[in-house]
C-alpha positions in Angstrom: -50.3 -20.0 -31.8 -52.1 -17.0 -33.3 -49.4 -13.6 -32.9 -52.5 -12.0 -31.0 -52.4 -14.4 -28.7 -49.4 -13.9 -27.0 -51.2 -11.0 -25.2 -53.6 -13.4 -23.7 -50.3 -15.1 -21.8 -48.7 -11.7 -20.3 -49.5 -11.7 -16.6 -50.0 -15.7 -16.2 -47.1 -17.5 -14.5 -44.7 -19.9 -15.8 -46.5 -22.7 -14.4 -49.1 -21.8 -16.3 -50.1 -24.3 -19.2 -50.7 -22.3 -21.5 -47.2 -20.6 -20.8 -45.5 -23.9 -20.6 -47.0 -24.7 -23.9 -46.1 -22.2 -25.7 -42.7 -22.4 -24.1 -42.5 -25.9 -25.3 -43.5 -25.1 -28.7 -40.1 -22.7 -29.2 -37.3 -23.7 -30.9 -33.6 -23.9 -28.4 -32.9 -24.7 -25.1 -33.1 -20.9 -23.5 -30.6 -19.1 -21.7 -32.6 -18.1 -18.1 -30.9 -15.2 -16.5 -32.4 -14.4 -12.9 -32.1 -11.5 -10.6 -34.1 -10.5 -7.7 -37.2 -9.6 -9.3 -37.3 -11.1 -12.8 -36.2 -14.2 -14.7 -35.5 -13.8 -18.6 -35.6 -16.7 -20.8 -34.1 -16.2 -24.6 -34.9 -17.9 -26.8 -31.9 -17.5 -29.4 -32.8 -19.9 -31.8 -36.5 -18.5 -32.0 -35.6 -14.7 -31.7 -38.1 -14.8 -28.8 -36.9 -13.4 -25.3 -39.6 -13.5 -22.2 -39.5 -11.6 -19.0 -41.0 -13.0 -16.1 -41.6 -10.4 -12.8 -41.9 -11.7 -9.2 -45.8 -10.8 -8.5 -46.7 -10.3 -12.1 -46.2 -13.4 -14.5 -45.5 -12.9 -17.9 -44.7 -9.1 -18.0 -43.4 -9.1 -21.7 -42.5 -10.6 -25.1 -39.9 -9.5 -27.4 -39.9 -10.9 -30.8 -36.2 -9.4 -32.3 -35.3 -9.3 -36.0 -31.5 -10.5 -36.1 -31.1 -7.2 -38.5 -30.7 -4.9 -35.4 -30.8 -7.6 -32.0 -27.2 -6.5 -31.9 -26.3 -10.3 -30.9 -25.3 -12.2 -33.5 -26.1 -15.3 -31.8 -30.1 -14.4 -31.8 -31.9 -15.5 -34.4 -34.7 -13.3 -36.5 -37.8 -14.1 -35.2 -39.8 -15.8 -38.2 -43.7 -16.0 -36.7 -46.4 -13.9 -38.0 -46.1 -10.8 -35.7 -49.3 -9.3 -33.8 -51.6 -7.2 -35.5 -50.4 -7.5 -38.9 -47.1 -6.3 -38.6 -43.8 -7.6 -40.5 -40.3 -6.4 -40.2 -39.8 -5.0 -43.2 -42.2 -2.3 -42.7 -41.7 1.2 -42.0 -43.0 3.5 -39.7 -45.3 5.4 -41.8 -46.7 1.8 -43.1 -47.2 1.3 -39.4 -48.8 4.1 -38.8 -50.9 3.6 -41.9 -51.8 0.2 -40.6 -52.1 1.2 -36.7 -53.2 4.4 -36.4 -51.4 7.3 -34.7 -49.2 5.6 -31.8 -50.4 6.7 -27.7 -46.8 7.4 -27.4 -43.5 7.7 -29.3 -40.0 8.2 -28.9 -37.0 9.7 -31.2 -33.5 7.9 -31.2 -30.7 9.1 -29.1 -27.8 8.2 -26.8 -28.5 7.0 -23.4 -26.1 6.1 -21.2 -23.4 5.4 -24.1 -26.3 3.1 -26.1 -28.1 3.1 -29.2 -31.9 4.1 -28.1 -33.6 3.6 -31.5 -37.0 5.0 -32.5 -40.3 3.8 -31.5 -44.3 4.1 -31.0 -46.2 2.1 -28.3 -49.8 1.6 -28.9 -52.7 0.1 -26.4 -53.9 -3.2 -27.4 -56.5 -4.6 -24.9 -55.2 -2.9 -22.0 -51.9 -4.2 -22.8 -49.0 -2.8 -24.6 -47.4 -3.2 -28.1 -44.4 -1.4 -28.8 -42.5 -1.2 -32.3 -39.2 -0.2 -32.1 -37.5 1.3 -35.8 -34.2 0.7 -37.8 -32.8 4.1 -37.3 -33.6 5.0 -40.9 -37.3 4.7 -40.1 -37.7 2.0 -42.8 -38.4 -1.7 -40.9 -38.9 -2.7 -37.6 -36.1 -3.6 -35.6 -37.9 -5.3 -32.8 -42.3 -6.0 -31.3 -42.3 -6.0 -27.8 -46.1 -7.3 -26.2 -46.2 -6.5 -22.8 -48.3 -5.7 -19.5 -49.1 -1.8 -19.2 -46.4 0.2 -16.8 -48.8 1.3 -14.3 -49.1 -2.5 -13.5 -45.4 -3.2 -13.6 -45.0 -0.6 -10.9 -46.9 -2.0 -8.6 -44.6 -4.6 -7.4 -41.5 -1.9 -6.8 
């Protein structure tokens, strides 16, 4: 499947075939976590996680390079990422590449964890956001999903 594609699957169900088929076409056995308004399969062995919200479908993709997942049993995701993008880029390549993101944050501290840099950018009324190795120089992490405004409809 074509990176750009995995937009096309955000709000579709699991039951979906085109979901199911490109669930099928990962690597692993996933680990499916549930609570009571999302299920979250991993994918370790693909560095792919998917969130799934009650109401919504497919609400987001995270494609993680093992450099930064912070768990050593994920794998670096090793697809082509959307939009151009590789890991080893930095945020000014990014930006060079992208354009100017439609939002950004600086790293910091939250609630005793690592928040690390990153820019989210609208892509066909979706969301991509690229979050940075704290030096700014590769991409720690692509995350494709549905726009908030959407997600907040179901709270």
């Amino acid at each position: 499947m074509h990176p750009d594609h995995l937009f096309q699957l955000l709000g579709k169900n699991e039951d979906d075939c085109s979901v199911a088929a490109f669930q099928k076409s990962l690597s692993g056995v996933p680990r499916v976590d549930r609570d009571s308004h999302a299920v979250y399969y991993t994918y370790a062995a693909a560095g792919i996680e998917l969130t799934f919200l009650s109401g919504l479908g497919l609400a987001s993709v995270f494609l993680v390079s093992r450099a930064e997942s912070g768990d050593e049993s994920i794998s670096a995701y090793r697809g082509a990422l959307p939009s151009g993008l590789s890991f080893e880029m930095s945020r000014s390549q990014v930006h060079e590449l992208l354009g100017e993101p439609h939002d950004h944050g600086d790293a910091k501290i939250s609630f005793g964890l690592q928040v690390f840099p990153w820019d989210s950018y609208s892509v066909d009324m979706n969301v991509l956001r690229i979050s940075y190795a704290l030096d700014l120089l590769g991409i720690n992490q692509v995350i494709i999903s549905l726009p908030a405004d959407s997600r907040k409809k179901m709270t």
